[in-house]
C-alpha positions in Angstrom: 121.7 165.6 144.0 121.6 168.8 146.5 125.4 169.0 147.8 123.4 169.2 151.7 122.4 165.7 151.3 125.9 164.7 150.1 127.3 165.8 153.5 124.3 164.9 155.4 124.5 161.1 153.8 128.3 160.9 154.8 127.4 162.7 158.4 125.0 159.8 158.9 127.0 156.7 157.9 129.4 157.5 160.3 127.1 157.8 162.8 125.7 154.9 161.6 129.1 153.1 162.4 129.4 154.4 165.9 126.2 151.9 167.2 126.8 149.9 169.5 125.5 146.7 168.1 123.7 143.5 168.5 126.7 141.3 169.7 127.7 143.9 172.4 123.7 144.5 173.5 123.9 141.3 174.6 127.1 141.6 176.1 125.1 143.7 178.1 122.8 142.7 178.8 124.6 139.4 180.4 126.3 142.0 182.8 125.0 141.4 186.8 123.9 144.7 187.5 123.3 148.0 185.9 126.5 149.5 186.9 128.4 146.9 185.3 126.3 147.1 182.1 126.8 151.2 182.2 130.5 150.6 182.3 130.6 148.6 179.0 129.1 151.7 177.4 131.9 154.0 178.2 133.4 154.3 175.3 130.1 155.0 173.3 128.7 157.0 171.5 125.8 157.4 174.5 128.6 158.2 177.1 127.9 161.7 177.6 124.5 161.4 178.2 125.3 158.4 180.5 127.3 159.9 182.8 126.3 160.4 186.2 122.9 158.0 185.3 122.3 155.4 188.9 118.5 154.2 187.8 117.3 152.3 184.7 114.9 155.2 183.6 117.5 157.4 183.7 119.6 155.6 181.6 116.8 154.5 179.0 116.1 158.1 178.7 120.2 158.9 177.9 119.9 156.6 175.0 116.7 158.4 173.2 118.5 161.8 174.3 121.5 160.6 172.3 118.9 159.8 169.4 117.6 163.0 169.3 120.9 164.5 169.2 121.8 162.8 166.0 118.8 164.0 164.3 119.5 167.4 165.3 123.2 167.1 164.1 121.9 166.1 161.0 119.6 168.5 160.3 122.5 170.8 160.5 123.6 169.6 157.3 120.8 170.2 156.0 118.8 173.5 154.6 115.3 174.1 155.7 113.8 172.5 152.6 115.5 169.4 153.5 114.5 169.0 157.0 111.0 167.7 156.2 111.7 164.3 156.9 114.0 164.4 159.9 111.5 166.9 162.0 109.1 163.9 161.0 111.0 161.4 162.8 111.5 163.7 165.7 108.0 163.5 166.0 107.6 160.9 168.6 109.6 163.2 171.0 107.6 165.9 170.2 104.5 163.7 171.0 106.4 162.3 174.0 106.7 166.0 175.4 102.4 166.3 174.9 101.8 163.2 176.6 104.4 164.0 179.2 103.3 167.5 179.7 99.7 165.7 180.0 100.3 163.4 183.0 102.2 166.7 184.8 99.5 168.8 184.5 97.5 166.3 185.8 99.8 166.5 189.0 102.2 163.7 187.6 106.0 163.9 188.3 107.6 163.6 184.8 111.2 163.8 183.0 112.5 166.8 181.8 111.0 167.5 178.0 113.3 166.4 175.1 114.7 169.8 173.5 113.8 169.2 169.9 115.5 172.7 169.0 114.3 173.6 164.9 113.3 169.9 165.1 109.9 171.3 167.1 106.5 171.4 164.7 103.8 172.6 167.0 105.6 172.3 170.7 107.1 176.3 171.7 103.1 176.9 171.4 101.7 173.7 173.3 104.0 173.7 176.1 102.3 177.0 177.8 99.4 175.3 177.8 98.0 175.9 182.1 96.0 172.8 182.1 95.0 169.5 180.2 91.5 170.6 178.7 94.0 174.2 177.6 96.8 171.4 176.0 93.6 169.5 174.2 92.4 172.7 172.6 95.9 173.3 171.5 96.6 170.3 170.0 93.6 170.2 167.9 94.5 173.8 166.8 98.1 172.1 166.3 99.6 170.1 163.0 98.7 167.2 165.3 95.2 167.9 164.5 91.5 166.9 166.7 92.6 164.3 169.6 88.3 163.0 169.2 86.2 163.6 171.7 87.6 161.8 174.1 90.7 164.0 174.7 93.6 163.1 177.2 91.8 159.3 177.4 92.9 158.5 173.6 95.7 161.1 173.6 98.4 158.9 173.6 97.5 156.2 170.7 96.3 159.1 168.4 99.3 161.1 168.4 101.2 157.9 167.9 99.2 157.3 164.4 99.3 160.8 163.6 103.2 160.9 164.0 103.3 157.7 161.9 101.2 158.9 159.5 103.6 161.8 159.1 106.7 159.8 158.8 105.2 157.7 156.2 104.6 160.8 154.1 107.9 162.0 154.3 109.5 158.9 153.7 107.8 156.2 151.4 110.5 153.9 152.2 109.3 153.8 155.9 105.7 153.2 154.6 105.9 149.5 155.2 107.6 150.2 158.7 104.8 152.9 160.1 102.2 150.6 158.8 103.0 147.3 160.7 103.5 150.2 163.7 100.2 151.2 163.0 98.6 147.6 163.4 100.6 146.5 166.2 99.7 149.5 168.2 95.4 149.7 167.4 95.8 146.0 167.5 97.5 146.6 171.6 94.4 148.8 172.6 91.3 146.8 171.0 92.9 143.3 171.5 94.8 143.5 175.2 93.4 146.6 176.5 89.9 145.8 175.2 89.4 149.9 174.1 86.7 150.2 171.5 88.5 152.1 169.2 87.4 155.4 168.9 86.3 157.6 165.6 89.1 159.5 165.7 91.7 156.8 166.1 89.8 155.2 163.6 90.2 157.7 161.2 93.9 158.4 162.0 94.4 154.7 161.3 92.5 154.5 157.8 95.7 156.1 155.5 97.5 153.0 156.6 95.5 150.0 157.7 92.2 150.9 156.0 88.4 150.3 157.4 87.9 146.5 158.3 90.0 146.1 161.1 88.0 148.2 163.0 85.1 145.8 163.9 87.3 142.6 164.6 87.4 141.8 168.5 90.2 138.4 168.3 93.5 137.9 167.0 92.8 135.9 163.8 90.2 137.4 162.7 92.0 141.1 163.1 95.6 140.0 161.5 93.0 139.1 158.2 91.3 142.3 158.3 94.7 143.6 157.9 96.0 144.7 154.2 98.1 142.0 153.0 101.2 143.7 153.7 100.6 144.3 156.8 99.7 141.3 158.0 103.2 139.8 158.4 103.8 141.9 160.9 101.8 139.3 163.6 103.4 136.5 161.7 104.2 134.1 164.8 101.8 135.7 167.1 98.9 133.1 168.3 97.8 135.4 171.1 97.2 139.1 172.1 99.5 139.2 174.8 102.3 138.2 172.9 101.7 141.1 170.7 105.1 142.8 172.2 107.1 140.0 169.9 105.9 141.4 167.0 107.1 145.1 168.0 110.4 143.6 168.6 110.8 141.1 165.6 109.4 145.0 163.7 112.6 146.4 165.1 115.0 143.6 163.6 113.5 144.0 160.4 113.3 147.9 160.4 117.2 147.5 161.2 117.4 145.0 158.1 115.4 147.1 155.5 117.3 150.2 156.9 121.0 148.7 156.2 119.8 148.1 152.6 119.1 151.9 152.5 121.8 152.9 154.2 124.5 151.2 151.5 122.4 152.5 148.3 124.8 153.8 145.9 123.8 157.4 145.8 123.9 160.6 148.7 119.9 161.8 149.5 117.1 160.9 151.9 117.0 157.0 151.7 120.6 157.0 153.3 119.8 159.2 156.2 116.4 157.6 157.0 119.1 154.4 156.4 121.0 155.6 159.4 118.2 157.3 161.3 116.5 153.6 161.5 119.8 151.8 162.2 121.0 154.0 165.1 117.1 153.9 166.8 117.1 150.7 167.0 120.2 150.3 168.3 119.5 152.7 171.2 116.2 150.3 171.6 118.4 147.3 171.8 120.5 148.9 174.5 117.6 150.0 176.3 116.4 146.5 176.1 119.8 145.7 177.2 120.0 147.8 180.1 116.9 146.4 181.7 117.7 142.8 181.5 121.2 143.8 183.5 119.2 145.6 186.1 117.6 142.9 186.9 120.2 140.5 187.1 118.4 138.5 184.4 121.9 137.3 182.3 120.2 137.8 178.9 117.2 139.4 177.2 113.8 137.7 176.6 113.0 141.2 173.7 116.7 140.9 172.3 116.1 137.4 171.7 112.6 138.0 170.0 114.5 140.3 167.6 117.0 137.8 166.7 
């Protein structure tokens, strides 16, 4: 085994042991207010990038800034040959910064862009695009690939397959993971947001979910279309707009497969994808956390549905 991934697999179990947790989420998320839920995170690992946060948004985005961070650290463990998979998952802040950088140039206030650092696979070139028909042409140019013809419209929901498509081929183990992510995600646009799905978000889709999905139009008939193992990923879901209780019970069991892979007996790539899974949804948990507090809501309806 490379020596890198020896240090990068004991790098990421102790990250790994720094979450926060399940128990304190919810600890959390019984706080009154947001302040009071901020202060039990003091002492964690997304403390830094807390301080000085007084809105929800801006907290949320401290957590998936803490995230990034860790991969970043980790890839300094690591030489360029074994960076494939980690500038994989940093992906989907690389596609958050395109879709951001969308709505701006559309005359949209947005956050500042995540700095992805050597993490970065097409960004230092799209982010000079001067307009959104400019940052379509560059994204198809990009390793993102052709947008379809609809451009900005499906924008968001390709890019989102593509990047799962990507993490899947850098990391078998996640294949199972990026798949049900996959379903739940065409299954939001043509079930609750009634989107035909288009030929290019068809085509995305296909490594992972395969062709006869595409024609269903209900819930049933779409969760059989399915391959087979993908289709307990809607297990308990009788209706489209419940859909988001499937992304969260996807979480819990991301966290439980990612565990198993973060205790196998030897250093490489299965223990820092272990960690990499483990500490994301963690941050999601607080972030789940963090909006039940705001609210005053004493516990948290998503928490719960990843129980």
């Amino acid at each position: 085994m490379n020596a890198d991934w020896v240090g990068a697999s004991v790098r990421a179990r102790s990250m790994a042991r720094r979450r926060v947790g399940a128990g304190a989420a919810r600890e959390i998320a019984a706080q009154p207010s947001l302040g009071s839920a901020l202060a039990l995170l003091a002492d964690s690992v997304h403390a830094g990038r807390l301080a000085g946060c007084t809105t929800l948004a801006d907290a949320q985005r401290a957590t998936r800034e803490t995230v990034l961070w860790q991969l970043r650290v980790l890839a300094g463990w690591l030489s360029a040959g074994g960076t494939r998979l980690l500038r994989a998952v940093a992906g989907g802040f690389e596609r958050d910064n395109i879709l951001a950088l969308a709505r701006r140039l559309d005359g949209h206030p947005t956050p500042a862009d995540f700095e992805l650092g050597a993490l970065a696979t097409a960004w230092p070139r799209l982010r000079t695009a001067s307009s959104v028909e400019d940052l379509v042409a560059a994204v198809r140019r990009s390793a993102w690939g052709d947008p379809g013809a609809e451009g900005s419209t499906t924008l968001p929901d390709v890019l989102t397959l593509v990047w799962l498509r990507t993490v899947a081929g850098a990391a078998p183990e996640a294949r199972r993971w990026t798949a049900a992510a996959s379903a739940l995600t065409v299954g939001r646009s043509l079930l609750v947001e009634r989107v035909v799905p288009s030929v290019r978000l068809r085509e995305v889709a296909r490594p992972l979910l395969g062709r006869t999905w595409e024609e269903t139009r209900d819930l049933a008939a779409f969760r059989a279309a399915l391959p087979s193992s993908v289709r307990p990923a809607l297990d308990g879901v009788e209706d489209a707009s419940r859909l988001w209780r499937a992304e969260a019970a996807l979480r819990a069991r991301v966290e439980s497969d990612a565990h198993g892979l973060l205790h196998g007996p030897r250093p490489g790539p299965s223990i820092v994808l272990g960690a990499i899974a483990v500490l994301d949804v963690d941050a999601w948990r607080v972030r789940a956390a963090l909006a039940a507090a705001a609210v005053g809501a004493g516990s948290s309806e998503v928490l719960d549905a990843a129980a």
